[in-house]
mmCIF file of the N, C-alpha and C atoms, coordinates in Angstrom:
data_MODEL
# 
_entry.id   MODEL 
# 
loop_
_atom_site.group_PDB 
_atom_site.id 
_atom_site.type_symbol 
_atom_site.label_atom_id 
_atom_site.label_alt_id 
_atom_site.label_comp_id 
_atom_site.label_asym_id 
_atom_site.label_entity_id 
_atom_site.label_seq_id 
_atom_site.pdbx_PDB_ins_code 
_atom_site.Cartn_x 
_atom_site.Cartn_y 
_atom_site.Cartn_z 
_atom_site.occupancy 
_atom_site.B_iso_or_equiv 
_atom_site.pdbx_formal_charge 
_atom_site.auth_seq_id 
_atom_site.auth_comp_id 
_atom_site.auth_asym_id 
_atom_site.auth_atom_id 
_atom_site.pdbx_PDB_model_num 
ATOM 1   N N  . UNK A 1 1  ? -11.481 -31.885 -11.326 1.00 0.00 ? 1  UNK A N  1 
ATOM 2   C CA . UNK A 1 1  ? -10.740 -30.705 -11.706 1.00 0.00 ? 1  UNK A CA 1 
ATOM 3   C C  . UNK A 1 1  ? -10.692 -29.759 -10.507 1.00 0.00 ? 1  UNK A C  1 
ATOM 4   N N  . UNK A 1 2  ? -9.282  -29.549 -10.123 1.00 0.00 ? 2  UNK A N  1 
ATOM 5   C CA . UNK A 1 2  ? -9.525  -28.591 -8.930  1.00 0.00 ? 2  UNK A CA 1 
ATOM 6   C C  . UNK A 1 2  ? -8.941  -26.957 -9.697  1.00 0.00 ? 2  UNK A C  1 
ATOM 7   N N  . UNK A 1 3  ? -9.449  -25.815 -9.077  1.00 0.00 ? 3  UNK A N  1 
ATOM 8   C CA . UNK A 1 3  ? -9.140  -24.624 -9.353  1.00 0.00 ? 3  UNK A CA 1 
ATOM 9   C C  . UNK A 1 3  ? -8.050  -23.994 -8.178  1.00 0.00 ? 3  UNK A C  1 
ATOM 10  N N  . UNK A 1 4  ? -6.990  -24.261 -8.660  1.00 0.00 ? 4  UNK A N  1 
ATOM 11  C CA . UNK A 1 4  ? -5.988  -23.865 -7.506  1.00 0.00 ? 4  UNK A CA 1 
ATOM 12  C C  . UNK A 1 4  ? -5.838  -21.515 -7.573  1.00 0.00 ? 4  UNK A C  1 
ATOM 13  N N  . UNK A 1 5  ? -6.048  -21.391 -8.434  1.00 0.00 ? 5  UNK A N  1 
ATOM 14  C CA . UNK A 1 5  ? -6.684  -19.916 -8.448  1.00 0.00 ? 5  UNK A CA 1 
ATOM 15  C C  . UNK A 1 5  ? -7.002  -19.182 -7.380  1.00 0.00 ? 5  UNK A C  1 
ATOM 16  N N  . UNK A 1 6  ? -6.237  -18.621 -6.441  1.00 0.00 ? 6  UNK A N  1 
ATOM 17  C CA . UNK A 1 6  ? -6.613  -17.390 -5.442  1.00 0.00 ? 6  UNK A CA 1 
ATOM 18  C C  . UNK A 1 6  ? -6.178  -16.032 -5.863  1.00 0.00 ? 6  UNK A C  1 
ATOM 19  N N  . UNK A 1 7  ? -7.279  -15.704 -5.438  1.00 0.00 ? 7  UNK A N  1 
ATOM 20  C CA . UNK A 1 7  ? -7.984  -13.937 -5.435  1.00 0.00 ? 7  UNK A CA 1 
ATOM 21  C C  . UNK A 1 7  ? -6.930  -13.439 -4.465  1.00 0.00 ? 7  UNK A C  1 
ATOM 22  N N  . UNK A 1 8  ? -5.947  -12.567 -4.590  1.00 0.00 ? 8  UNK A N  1 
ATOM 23  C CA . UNK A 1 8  ? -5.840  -11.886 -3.290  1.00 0.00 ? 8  UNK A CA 1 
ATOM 24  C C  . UNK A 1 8  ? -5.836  -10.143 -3.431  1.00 0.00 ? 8  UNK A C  1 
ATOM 25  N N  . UNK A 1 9  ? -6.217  -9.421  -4.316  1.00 0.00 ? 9  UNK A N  1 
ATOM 26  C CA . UNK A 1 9  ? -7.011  -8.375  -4.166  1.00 0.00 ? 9  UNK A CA 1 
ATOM 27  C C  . UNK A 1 9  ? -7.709  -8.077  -5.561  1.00 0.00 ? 9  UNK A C  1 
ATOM 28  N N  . UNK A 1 10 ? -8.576  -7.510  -5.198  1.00 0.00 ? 10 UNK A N  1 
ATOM 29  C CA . UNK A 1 10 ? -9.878  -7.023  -6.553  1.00 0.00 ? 10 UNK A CA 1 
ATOM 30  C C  . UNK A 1 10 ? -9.600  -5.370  -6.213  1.00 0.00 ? 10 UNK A C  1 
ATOM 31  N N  . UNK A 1 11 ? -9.186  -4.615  -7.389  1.00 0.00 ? 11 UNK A N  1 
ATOM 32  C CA . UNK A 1 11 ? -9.118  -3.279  -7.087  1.00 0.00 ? 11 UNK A CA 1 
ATOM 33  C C  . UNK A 1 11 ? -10.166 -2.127  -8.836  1.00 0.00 ? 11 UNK A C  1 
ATOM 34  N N  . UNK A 1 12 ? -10.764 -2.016  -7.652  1.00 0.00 ? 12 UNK A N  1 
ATOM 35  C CA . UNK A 1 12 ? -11.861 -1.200  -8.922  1.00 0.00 ? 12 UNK A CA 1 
ATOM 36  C C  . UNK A 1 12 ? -10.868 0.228   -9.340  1.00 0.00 ? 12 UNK A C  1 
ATOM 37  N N  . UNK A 1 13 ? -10.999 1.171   -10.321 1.00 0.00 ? 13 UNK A N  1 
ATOM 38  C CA . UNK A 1 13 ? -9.847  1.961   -10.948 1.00 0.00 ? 13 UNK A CA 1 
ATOM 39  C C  . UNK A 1 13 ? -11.653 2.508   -11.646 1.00 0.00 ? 13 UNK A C  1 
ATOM 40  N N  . UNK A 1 14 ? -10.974 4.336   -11.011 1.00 0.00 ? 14 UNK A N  1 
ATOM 41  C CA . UNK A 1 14 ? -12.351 4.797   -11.430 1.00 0.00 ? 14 UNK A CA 1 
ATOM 42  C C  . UNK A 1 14 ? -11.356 6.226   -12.479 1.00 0.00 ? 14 UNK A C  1 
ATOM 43  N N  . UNK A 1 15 ? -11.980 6.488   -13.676 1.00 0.00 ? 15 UNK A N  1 
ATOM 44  C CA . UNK A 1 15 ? -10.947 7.457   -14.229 1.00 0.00 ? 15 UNK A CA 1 
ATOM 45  C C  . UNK A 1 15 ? -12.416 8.527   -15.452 1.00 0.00 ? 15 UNK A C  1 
ATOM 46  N N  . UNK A 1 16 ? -12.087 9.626   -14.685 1.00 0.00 ? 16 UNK A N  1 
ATOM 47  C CA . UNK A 1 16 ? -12.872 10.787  -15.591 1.00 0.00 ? 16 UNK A CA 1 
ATOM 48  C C  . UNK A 1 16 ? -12.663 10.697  -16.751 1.00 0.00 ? 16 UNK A C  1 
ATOM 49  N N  . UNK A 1 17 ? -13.474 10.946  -17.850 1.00 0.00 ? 17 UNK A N  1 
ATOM 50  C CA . UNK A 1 17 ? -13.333 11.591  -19.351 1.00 0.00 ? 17 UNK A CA 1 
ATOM 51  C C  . UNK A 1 17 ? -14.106 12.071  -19.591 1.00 0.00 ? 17 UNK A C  1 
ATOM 52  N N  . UNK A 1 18 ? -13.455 12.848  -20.700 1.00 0.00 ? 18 UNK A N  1 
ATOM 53  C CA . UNK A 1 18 ? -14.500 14.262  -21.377 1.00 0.00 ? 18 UNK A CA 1 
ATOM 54  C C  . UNK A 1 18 ? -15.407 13.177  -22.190 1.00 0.00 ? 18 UNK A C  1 
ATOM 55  N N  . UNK A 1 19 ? -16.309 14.780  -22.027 1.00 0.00 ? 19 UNK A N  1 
ATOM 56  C CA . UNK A 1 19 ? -17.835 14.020  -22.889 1.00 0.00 ? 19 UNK A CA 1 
ATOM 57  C C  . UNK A 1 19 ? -18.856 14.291  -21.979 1.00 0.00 ? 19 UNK A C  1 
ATOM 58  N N  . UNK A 1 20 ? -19.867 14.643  -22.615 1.00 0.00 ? 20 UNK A N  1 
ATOM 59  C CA . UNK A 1 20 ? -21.442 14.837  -21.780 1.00 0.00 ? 20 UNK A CA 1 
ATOM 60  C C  . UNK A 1 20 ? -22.411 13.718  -22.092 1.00 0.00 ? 20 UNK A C  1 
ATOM 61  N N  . UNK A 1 21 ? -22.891 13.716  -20.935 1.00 0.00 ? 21 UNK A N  1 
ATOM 62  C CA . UNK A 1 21 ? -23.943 12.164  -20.724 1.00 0.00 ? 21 UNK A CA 1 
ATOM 63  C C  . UNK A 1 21 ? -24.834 11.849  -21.680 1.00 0.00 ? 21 UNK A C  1 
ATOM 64  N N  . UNK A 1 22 ? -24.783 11.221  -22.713 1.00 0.00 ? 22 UNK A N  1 
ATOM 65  C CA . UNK A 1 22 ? -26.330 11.308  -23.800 1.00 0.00 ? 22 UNK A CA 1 
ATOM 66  C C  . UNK A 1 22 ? -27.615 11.405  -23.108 1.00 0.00 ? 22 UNK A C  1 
ATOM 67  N N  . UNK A 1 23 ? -27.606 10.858  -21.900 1.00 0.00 ? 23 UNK A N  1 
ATOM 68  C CA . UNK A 1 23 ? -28.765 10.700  -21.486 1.00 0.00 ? 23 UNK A CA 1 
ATOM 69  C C  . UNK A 1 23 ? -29.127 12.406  -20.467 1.00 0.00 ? 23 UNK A C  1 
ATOM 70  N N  . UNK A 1 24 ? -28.545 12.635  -19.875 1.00 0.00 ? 24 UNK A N  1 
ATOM 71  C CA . UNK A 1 24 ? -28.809 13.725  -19.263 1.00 0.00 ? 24 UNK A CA 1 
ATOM 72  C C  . UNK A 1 24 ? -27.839 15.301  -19.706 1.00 0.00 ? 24 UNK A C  1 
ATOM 73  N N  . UNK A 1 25 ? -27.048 15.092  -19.909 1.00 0.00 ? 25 UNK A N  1 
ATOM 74  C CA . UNK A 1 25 ? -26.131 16.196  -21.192 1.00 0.00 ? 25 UNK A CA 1 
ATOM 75  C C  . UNK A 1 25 ? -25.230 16.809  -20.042 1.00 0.00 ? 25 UNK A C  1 
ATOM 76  N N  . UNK A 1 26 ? -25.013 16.608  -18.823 1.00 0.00 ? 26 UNK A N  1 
ATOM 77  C CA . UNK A 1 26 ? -23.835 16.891  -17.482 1.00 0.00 ? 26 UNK A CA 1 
ATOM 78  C C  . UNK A 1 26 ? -22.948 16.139  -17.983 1.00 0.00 ? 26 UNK A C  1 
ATOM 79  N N  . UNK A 1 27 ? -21.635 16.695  -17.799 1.00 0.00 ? 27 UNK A N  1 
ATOM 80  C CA . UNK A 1 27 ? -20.484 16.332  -17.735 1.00 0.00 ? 27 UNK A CA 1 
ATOM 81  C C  . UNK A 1 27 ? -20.021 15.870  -17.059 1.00 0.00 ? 27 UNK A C  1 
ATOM 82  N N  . UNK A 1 28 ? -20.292 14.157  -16.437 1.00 0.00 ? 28 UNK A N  1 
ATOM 83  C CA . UNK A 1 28 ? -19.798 13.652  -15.619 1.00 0.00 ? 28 UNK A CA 1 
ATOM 84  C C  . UNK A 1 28 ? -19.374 11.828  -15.861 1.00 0.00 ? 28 UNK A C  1 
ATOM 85  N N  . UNK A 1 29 ? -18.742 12.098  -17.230 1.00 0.00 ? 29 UNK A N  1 
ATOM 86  C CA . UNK A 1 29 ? -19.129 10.632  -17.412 1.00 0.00 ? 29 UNK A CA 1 
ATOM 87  C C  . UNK A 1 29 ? -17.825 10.025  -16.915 1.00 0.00 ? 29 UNK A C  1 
ATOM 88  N N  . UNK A 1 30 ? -17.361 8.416   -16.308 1.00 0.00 ? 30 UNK A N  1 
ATOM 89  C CA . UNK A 1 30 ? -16.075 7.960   -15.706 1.00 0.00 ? 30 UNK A CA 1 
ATOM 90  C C  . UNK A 1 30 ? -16.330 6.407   -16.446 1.00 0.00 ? 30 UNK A C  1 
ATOM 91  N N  . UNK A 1 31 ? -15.337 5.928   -16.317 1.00 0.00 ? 31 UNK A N  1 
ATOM 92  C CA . UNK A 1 31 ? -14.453 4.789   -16.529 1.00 0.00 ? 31 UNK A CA 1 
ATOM 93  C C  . UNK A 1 31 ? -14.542 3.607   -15.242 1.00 0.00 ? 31 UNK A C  1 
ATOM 94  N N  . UNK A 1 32 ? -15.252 3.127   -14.869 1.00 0.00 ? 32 UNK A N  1 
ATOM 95  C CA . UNK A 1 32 ? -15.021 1.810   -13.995 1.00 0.00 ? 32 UNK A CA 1 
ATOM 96  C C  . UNK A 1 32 ? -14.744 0.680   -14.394 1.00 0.00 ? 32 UNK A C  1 
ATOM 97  N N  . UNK A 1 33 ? -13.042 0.490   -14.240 1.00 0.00 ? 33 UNK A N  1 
ATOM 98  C CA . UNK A 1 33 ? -12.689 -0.999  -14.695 1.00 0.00 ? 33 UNK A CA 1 
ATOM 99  C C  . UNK A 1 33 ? -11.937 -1.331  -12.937 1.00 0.00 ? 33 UNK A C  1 
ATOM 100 N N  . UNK A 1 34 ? -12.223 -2.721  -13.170 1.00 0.00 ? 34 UNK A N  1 
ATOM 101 C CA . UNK A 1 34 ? -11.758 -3.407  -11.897 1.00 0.00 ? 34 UNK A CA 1 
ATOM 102 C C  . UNK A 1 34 ? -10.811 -4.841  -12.656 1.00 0.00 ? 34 UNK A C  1 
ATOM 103 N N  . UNK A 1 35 ? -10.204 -4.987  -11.497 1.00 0.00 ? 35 UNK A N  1 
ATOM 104 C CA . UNK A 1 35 ? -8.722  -6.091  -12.017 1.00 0.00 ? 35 UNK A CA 1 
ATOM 105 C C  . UNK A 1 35 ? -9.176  -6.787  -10.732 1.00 0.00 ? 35 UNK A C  1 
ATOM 106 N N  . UNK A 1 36 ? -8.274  -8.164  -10.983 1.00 0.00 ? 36 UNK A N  1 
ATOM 107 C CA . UNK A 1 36 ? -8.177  -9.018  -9.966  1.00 0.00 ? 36 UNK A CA 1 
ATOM 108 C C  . UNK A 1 36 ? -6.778  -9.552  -10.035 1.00 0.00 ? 36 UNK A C  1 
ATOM 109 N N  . UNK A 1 37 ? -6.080  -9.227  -9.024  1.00 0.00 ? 37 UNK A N  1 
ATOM 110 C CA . UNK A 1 37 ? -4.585  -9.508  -8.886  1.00 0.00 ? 37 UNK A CA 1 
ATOM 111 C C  . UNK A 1 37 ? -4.960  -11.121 -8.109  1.00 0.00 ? 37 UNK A C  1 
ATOM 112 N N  . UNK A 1 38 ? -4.151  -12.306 -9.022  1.00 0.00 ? 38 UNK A N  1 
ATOM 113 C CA . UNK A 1 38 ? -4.544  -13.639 -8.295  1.00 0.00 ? 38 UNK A CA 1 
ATOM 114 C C  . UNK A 1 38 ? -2.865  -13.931 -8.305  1.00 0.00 ? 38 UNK A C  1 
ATOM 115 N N  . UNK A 1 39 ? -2.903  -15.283 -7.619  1.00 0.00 ? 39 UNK A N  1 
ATOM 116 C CA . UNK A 1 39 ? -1.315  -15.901 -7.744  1.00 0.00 ? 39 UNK A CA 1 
ATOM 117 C C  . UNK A 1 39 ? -0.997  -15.817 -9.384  1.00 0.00 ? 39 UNK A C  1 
ATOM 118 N N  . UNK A 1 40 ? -1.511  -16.321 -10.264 1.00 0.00 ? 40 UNK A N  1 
ATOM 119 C CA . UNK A 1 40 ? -1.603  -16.381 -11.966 1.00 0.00 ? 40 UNK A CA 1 
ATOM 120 C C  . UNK A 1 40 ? -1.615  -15.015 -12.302 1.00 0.00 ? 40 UNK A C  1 
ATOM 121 N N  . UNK A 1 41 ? -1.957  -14.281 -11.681 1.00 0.00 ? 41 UNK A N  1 
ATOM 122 C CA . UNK A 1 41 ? -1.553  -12.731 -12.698 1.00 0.00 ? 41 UNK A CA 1 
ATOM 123 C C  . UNK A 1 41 ? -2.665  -11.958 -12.411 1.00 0.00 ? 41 UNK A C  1 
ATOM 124 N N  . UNK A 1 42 ? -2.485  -10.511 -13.286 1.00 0.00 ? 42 UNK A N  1 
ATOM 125 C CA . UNK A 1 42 ? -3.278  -9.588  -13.416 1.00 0.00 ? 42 UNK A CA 1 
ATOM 126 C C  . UNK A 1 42 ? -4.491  -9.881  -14.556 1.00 0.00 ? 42 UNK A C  1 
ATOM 127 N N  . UNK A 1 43 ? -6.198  -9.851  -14.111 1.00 0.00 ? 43 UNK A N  1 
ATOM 128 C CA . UNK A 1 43 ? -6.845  -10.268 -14.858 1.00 0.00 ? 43 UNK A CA 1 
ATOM 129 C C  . UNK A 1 43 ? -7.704  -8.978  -14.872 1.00 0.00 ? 43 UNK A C  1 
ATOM 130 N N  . UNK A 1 44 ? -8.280  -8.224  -16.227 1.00 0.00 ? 44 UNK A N  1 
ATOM 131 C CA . UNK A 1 44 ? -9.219  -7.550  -16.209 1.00 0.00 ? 44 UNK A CA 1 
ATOM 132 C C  . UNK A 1 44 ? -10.451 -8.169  -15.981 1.00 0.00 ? 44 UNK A C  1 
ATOM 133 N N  . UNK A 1 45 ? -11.748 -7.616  -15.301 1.00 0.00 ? 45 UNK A N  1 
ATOM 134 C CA . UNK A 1 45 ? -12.350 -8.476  -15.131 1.00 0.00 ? 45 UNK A CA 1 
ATOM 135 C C  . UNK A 1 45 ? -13.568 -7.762  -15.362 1.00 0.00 ? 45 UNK A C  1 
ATOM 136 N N  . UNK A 1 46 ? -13.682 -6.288  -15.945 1.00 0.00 ? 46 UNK A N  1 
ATOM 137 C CA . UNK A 1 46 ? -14.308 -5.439  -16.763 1.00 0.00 ? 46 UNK A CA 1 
ATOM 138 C C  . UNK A 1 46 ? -14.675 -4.339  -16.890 1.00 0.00 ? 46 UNK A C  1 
ATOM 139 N N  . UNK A 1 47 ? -15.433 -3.637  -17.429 1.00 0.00 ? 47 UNK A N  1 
ATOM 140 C CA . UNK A 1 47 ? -15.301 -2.282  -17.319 1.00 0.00 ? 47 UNK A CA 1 
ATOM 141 C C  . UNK A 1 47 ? -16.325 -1.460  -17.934 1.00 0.00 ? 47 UNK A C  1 
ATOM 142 N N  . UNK A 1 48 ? -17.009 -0.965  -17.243 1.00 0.00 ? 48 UNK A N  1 
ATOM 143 C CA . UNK A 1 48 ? -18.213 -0.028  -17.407 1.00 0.00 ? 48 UNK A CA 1 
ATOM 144 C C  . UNK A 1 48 ? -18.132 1.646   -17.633 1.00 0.00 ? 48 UNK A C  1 
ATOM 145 N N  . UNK A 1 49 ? -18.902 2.223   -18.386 1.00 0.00 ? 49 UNK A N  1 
ATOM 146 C CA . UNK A 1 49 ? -18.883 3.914   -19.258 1.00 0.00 ? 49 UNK A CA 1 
ATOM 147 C C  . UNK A 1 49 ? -20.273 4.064   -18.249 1.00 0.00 ? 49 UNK A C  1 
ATOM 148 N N  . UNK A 1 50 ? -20.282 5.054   -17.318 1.00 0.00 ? 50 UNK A N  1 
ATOM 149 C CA . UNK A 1 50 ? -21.590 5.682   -16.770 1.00 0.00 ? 50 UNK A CA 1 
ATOM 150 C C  . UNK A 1 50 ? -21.539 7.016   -16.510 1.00 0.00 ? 50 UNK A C  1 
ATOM 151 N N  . UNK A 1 51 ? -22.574 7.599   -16.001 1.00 0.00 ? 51 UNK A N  1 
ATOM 152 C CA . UNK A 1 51 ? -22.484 8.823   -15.862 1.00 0.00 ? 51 UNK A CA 1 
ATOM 153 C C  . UNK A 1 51 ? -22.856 9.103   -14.144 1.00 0.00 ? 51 UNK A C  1 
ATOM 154 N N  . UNK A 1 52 ? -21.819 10.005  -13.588 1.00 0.00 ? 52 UNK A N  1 
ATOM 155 C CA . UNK A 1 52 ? -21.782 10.201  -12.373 1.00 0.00 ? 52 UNK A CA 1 
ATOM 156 C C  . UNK A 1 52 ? -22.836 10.549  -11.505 1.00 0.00 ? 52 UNK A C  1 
ATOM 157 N N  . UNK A 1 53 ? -23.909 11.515  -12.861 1.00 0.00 ? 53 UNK A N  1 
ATOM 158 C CA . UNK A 1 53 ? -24.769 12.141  -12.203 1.00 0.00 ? 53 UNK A CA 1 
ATOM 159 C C  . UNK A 1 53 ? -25.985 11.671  -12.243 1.00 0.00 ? 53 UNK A C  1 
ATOM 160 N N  . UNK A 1 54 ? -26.127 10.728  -13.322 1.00 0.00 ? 54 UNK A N  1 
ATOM 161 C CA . UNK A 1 54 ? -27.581 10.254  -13.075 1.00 0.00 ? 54 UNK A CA 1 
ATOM 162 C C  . UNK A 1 54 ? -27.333 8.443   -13.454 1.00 0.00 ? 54 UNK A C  1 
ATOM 163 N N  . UNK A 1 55 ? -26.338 7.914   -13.179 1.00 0.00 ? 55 UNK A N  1 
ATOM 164 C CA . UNK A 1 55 ? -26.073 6.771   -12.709 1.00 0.00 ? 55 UNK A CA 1 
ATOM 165 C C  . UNK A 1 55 ? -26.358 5.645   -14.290 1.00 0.00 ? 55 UNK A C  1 
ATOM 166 N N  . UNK A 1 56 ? -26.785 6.307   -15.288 1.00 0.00 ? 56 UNK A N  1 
ATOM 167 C CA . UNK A 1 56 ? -27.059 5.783   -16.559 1.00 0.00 ? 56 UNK A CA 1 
ATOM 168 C C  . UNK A 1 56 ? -25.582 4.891   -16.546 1.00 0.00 ? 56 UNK A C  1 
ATOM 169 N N  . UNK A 1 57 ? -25.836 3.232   -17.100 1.00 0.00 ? 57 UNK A N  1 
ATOM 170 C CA . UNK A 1 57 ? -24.749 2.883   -17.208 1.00 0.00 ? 57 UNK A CA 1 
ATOM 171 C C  . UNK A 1 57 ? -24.822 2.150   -18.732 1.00 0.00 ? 57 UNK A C  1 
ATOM 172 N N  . UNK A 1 58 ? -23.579 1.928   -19.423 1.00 0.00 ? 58 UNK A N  1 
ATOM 173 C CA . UNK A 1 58 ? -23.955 1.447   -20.774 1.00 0.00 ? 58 UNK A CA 1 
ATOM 174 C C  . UNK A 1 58 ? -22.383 0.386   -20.990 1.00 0.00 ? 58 UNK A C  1 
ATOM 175 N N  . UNK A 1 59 ? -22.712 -0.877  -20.949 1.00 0.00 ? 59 UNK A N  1 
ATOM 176 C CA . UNK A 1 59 ? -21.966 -1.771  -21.261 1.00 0.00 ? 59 UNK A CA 1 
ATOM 177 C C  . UNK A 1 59 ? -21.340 -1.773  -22.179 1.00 0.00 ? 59 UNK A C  1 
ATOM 178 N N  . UNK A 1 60 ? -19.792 -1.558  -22.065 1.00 0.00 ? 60 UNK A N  1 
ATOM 179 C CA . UNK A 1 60 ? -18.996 -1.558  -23.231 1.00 0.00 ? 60 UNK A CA 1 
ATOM 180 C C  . UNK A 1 60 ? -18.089 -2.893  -23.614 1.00 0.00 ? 60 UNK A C  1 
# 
């Protein structure tokens, strides 16, 4: 089985939202989802809820 599948850019996408950190109560929580643009298309490839200021991250 060959994987003919090339990567030709991975672009991380960082986006603010309201809401204060459960863990530390600062208002800094963001959105990190990253894509991978291949020959086959646009693939999400996932996306993390953390907080800016004290780096708490929580898998969504």
């Amino acid at each position: 089985m060959n994987d003919s599948t090339v990567t030709l850019h991975m672009q991380p996408l960082i986006e603010s939202i309201p809401g204060d950190c459960p863990t530390c109560g600062f208002e800094a929580l963001r959105w990190l989802r990253v894509y991978r643009l291949a020959e086959t298309g646009v693939t999400m490839l996932g996306e993390r809820l953390y907080c800016g200021r004290c780096k708490a991250e929580e898998k969504r």
